[in-house]
Each structure stands twice: as structure tokens, then as C-alpha cells.
PyMOL commands that place a pseudoatom at each C-alpha (Angstrom):
pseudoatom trace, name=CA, resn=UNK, resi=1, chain=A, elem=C, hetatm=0, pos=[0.000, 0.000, 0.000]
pseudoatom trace, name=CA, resn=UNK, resi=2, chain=A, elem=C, hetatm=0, pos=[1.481, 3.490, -1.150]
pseudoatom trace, name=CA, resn=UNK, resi=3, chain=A, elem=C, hetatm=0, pos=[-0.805, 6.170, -0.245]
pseudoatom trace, name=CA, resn=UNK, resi=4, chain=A, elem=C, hetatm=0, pos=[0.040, 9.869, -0.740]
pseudoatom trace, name=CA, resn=UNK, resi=5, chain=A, elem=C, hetatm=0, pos=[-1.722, 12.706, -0.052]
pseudoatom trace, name=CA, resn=UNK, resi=6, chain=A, elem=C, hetatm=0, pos=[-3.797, 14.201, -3.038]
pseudoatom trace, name=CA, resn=UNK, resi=7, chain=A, elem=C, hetatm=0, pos=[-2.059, 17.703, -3.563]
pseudoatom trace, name=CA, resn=UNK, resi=8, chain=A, elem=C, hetatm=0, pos=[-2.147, 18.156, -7.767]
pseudoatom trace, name=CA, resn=UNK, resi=9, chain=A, elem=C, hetatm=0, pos=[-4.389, 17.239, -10.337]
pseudoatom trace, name=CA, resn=UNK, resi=10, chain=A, elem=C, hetatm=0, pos=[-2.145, 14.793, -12.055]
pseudoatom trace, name=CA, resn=UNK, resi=11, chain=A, elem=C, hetatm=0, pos=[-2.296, 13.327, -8.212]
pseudoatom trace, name=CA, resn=UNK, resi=12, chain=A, elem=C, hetatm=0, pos=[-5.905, 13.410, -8.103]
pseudoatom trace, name=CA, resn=UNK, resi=13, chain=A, elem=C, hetatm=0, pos=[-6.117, 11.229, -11.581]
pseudoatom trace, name=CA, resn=UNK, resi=14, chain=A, elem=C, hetatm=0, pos=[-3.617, 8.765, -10.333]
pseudoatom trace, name=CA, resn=UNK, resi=15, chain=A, elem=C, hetatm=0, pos=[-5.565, 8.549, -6.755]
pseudoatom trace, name=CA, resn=UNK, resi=16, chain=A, elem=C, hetatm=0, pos=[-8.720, 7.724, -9.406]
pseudoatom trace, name=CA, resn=UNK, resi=17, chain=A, elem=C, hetatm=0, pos=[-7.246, 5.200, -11.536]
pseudoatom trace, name=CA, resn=UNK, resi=18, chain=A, elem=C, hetatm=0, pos=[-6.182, 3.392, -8.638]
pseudoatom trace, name=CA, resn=UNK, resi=19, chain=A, elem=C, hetatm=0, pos=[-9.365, 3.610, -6.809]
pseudoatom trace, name=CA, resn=UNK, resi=20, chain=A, elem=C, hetatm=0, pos=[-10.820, 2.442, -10.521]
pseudoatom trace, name=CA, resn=UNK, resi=21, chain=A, elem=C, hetatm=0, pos=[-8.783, -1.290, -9.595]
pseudoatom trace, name=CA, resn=UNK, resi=22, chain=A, elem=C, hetatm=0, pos=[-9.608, -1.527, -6.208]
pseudoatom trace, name=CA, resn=UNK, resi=23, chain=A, elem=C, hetatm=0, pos=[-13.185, -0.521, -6.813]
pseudoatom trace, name=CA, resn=UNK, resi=24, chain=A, elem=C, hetatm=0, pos=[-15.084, -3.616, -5.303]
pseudoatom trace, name=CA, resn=UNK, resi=25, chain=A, elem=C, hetatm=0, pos=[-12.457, -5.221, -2.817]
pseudoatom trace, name=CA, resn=UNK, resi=26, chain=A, elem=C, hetatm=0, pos=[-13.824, -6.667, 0.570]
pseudoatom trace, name=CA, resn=UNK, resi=27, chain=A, elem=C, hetatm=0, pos=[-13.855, -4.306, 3.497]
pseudoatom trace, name=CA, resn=UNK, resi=28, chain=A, elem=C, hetatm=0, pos=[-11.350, -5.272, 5.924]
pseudoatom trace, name=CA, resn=UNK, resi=29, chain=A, elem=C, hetatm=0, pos=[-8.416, -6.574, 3.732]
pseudoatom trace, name=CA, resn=UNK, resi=30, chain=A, elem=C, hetatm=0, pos=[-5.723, -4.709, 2.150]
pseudoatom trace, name=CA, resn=UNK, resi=31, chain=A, elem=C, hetatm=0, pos=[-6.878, -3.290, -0.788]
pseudoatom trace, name=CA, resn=UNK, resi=32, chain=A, elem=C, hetatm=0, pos=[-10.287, -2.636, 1.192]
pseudoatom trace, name=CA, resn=UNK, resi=33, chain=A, elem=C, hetatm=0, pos=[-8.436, -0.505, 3.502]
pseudoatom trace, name=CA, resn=UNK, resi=34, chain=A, elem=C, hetatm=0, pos=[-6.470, 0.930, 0.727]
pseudoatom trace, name=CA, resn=UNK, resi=35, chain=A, elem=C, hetatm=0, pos=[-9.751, 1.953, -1.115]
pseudoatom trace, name=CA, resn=UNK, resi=36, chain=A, elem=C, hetatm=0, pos=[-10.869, 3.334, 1.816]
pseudoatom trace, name=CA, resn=UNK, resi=37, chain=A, elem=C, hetatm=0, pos=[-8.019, 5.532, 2.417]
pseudoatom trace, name=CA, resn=UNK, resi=38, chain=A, elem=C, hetatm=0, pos=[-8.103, 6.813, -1.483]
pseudoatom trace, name=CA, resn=UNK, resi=39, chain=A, elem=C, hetatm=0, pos=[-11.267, 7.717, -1.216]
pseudoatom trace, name=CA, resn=UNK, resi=40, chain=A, elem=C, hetatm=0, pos=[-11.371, 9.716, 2.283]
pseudoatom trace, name=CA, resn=UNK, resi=41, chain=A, elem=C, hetatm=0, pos=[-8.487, 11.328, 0.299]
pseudoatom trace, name=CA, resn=UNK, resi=42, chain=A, elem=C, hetatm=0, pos=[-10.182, 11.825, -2.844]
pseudoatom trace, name=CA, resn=UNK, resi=43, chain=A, elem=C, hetatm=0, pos=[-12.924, 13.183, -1.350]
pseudoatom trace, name=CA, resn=UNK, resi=44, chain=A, elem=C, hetatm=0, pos=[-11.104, 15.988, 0.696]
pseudoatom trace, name=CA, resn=UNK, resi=45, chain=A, elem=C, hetatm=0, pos=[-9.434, 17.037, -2.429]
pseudoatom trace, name=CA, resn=UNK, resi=46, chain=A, elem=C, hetatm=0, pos=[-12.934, 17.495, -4.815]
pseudoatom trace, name=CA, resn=UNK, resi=47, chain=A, elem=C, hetatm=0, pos=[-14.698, 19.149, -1.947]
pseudoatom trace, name=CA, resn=UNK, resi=48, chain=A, elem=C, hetatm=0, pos=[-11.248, 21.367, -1.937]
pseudoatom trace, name=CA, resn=UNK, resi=49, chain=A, elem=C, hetatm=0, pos=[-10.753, 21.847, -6.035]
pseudoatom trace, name=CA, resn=UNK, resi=50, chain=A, elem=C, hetatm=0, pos=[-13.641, 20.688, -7.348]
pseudoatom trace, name=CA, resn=UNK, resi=51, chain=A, elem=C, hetatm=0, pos=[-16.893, 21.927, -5.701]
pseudoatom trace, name=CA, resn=UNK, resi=52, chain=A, elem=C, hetatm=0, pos=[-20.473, 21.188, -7.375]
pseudoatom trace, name=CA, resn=UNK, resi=53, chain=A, elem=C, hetatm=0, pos=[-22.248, 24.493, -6.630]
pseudoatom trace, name=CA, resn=UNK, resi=54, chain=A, elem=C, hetatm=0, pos=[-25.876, 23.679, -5.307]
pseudoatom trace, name=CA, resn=UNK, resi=55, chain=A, elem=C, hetatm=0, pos=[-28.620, 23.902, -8.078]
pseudoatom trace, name=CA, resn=UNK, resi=56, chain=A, elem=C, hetatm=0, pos=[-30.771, 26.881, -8.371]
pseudoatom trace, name=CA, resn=UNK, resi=57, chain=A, elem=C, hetatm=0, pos=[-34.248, 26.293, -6.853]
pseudoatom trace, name=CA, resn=UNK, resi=58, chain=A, elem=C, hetatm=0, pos=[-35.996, 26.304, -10.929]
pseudoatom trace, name=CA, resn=UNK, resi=59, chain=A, elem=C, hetatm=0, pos=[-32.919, 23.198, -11.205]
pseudoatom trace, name=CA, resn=UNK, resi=60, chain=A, elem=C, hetatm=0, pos=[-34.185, 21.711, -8.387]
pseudoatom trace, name=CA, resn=UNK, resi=61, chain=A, elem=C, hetatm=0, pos=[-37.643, 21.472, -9.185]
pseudoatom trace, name=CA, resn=UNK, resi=62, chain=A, elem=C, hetatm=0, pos=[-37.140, 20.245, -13.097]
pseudoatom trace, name=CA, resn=UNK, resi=63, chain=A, elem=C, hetatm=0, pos=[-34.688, 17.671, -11.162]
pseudoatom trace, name=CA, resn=UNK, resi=64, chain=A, elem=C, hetatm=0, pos=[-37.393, 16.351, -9.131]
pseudoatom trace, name=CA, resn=UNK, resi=65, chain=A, elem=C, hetatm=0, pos=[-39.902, 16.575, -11.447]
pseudoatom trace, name=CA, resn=UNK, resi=66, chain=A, elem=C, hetatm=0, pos=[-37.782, 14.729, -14.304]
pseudoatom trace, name=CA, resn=UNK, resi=67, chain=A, elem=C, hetatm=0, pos=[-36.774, 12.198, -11.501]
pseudoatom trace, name=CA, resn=UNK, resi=68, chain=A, elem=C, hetatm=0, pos=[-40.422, 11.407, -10.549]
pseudoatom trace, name=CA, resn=UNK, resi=69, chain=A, elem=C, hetatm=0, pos=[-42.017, 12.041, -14.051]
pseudoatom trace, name=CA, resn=UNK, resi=70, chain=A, elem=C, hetatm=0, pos=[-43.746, 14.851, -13.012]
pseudoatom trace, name=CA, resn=UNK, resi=71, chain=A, elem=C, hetatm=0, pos=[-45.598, 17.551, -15.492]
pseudoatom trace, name=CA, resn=UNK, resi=72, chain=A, elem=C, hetatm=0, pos=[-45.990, 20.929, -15.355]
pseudoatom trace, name=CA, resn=UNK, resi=73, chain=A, elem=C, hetatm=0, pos=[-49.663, 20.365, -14.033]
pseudoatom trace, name=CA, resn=UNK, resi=74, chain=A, elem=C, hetatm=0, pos=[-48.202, 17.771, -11.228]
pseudoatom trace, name=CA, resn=UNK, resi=75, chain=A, elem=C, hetatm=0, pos=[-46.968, 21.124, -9.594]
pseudoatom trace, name=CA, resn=UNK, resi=76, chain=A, elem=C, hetatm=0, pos=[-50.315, 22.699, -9.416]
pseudoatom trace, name=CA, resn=UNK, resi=77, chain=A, elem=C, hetatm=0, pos=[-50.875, 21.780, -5.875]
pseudoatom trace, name=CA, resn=UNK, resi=78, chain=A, elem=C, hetatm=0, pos=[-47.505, 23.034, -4.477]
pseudoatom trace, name=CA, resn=UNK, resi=79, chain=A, elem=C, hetatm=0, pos=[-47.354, 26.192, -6.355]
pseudoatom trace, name=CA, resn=UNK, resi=80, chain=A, elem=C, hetatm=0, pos=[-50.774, 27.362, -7.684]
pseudoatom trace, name=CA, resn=UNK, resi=81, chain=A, elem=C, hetatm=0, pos=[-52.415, 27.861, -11.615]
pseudoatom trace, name=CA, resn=UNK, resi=82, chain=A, elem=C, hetatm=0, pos=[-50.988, 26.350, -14.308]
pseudoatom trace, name=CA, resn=UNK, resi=83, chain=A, elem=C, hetatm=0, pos=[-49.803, 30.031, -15.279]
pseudoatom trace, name=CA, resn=UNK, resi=84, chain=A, elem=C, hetatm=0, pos=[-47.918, 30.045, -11.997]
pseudoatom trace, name=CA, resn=UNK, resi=85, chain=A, elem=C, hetatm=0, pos=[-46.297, 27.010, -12.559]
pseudoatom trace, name=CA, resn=UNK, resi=86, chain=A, elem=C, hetatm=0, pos=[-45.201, 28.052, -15.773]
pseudoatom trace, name=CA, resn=UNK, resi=87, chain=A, elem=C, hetatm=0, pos=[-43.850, 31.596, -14.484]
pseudoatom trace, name=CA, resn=UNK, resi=88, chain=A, elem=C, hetatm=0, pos=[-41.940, 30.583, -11.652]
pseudoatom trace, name=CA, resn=UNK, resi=89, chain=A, elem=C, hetatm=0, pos=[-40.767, 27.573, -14.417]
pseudoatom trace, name=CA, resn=UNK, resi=90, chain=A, elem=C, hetatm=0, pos=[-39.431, 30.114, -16.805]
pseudoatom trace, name=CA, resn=UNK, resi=91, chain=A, elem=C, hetatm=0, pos=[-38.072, 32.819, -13.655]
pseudoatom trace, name=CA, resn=UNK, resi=92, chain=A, elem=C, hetatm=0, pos=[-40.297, 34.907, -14.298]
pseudoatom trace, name=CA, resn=UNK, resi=93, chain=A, elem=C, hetatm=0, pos=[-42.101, 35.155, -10.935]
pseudoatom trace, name=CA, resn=UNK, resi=94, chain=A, elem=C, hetatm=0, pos=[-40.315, 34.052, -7.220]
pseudoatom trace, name=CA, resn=UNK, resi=95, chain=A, elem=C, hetatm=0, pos=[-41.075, 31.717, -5.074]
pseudoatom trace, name=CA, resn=UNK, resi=96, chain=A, elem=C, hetatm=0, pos=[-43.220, 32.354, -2.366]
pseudoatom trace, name=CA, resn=UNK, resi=97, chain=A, elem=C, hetatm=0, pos=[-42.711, 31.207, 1.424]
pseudoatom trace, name=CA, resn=UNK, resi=98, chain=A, elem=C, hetatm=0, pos=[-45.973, 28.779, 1.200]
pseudoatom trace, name=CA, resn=UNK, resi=99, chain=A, elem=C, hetatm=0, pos=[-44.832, 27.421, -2.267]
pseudoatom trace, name=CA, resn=UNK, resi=100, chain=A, elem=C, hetatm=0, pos=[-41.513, 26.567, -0.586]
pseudoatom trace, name=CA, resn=UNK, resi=101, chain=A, elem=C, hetatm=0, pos=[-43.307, 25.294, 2.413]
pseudoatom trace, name=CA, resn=UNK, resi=102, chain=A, elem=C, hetatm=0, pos=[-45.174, 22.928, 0.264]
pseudoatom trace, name=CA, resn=UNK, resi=103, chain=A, elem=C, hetatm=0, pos=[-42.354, 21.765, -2.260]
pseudoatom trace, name=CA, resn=UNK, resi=104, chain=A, elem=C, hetatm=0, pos=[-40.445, 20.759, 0.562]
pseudoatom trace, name=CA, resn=UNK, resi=105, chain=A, elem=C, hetatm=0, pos=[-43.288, 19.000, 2.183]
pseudoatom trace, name=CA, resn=UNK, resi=106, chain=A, elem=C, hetatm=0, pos=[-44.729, 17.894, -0.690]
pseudoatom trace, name=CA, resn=UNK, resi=107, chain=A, elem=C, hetatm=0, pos=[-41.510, 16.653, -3.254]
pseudoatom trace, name=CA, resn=UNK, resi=108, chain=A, elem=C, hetatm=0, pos=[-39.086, 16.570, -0.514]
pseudoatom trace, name=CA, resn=UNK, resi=109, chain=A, elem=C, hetatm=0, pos=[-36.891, 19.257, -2.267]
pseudoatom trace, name=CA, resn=UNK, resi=110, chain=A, elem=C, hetatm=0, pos=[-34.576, 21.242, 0.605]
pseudoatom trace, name=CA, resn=UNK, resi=111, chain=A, elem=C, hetatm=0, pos=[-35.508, 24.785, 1.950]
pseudoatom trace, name=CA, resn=UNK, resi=112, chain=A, elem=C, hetatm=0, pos=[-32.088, 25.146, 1.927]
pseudoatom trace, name=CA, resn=UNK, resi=113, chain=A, elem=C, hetatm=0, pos=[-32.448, 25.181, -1.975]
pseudoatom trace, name=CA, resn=UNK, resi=114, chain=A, elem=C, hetatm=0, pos=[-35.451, 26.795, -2.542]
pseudoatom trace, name=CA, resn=UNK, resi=115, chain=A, elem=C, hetatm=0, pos=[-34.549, 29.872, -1.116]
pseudoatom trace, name=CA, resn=UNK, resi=116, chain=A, elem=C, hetatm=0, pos=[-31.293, 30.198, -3.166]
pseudoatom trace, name=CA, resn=UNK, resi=117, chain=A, elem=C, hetatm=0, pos=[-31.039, 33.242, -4.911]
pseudoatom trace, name=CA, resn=UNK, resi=118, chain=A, elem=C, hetatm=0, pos=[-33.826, 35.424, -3.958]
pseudoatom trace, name=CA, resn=UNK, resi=119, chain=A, elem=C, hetatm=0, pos=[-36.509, 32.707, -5.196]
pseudoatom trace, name=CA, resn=UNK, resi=120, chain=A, elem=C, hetatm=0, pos=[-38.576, 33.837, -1.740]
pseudoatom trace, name=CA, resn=UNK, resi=121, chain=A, elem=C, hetatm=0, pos=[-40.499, 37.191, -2.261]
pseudoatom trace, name=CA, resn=UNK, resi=122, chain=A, elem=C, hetatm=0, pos=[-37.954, 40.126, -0.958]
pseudoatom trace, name=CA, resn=UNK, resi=123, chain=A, elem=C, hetatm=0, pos=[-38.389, 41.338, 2.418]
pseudoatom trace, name=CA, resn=UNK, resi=124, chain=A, elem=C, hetatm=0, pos=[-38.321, 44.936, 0.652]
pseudoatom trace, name=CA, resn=UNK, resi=125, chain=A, elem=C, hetatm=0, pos=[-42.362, 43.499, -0.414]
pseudoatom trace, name=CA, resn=UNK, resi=126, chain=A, elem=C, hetatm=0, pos=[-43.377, 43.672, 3.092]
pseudoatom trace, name=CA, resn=UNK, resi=127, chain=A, elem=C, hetatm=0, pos=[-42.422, 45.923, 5.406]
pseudoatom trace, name=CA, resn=UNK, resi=128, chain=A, elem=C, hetatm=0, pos=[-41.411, 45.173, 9.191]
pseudoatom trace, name=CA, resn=UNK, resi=129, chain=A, elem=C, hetatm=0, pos=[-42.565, 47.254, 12.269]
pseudoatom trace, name=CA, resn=UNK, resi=130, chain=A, elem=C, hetatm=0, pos=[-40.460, 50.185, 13.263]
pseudoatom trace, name=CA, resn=UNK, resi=131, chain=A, elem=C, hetatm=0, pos=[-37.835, 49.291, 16.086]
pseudoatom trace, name=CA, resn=UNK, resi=132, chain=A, elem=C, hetatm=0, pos=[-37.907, 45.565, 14.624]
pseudoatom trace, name=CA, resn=UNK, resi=133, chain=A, elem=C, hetatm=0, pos=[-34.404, 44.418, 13.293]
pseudoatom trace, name=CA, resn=UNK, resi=134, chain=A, elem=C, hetatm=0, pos=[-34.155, 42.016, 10.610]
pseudoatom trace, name=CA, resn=UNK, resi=135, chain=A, elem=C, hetatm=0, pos=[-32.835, 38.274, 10.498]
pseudoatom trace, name=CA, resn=UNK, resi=136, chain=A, elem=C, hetatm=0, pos=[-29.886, 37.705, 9.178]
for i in range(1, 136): cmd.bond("trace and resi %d" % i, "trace and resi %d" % (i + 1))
show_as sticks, trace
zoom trace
């Protein structure tokens, strides 16, 4: 076993043609452990160098809806009219903090996506009391 730590891109290939042969070995022997090891390294170097952005909400929701062979009508319930669904489809109108509520609740798709990006109606739309300080 020769394990170095992933620093370079030519390191990072080698790290994934190796893991490529030991892909399938049994936990607890050699080349298990080895794989292991790769990949714990592997992984600490893509989260470093190679970081997936998360998708916009709109990406989310085609996602899901392409993953569960939804239509555009399937949405009605979580977000309204079929010309709401078809806005908020093409960006043209934001998200609203009971469509969110019910995406989550009703696709499983993460608040913590939905609300990317100003999808949620500005707080500018509604004003807050005098004295009150916003939530950051």
C-alpha cells in the first residue's frame, strides 16, 4: 500500500485510476483498507478543487420533477395555476414562502435550496414594524 496525499491534479487522476482497480475489494483486507483511504483522500481534495455548486431552486424542481415524471400540471398543488407554474418555471415570478413550504413538504426538495437566490419574495415586499431588526 502506497498512499500519498492528493495535492495536484495529475495526483488526483492517479488517486482515481487506482481507486478504478480496487473498486469492489472486501472491506477489511488490504486493498479494502487501501480503497478506503483513497477515497477519504479523494474526497477531501474534490470538496477542496472541485466543488459542485448547489442547483438553483428552478434546477431543483425540473430535477425532481424529471426524476419522478412529473408535469408541469403535477406542480399545481404546491405552487398554484398552471400560469404560476409556468412563471416561476421560466423565472419569471419568485417563489413564495408557502410554495416553498409545500415543495419541501410535498416533493421533498430542501428549503435550503429553494430559497437560493432570492426565489422567496424580498423582504423589501413587506415591510417590518419600526424598532424591529431584521434576520440575518
Amino acid at each position: 500500500m502506497n498512499i500519498r496525499p492528493v495535492k495536484t491534479e495529475a495526483d488526483y487522476d492517479a488517486a482515481l485510476a487506482r481507486i478504478k482497480e480496487l473498486w469492489g475489494a472486501e472491506s477489511g483486507t488490504q486493498d479494502g483498507d487501501e480503497l478506503d483511504m483513497l477515497l477519504v483522500l479523494v474526497g477531501a481534495y474534490e470538496d477542496e478543487h472541485h466543488s459542485v455548486p448547489p442547483p438553483s431552486p428552478i434546477e431543483a424542481i425540473r430535477f425532481v420533477m424529471e426524476q419522478k415524471s412529473l408535469k408541469n400540471s403535477d406542480l399545481i398543488p404546491y405552487l398554484g395555476s398552471r400560469p404560476r407554474v409556468s412563471k416561476i418555471l421560466n423565472g419569471k415570478r419568485r417563489l413564495t414562502l408557502k410554495m416553498i413550504r409545500s415543495l419541501n413538504s410535498g416533493l421533498g426538495i430542501p428549503v435550503e435550496i429553494l430559497i437560493r437566490d432570492h426565489s422567496i419574495i424580498s423582504s423589501d415586499a413587506v415591510s417590518a414594524p419600526k424598532g424591529s431588526e431584521s434576520i440575518q
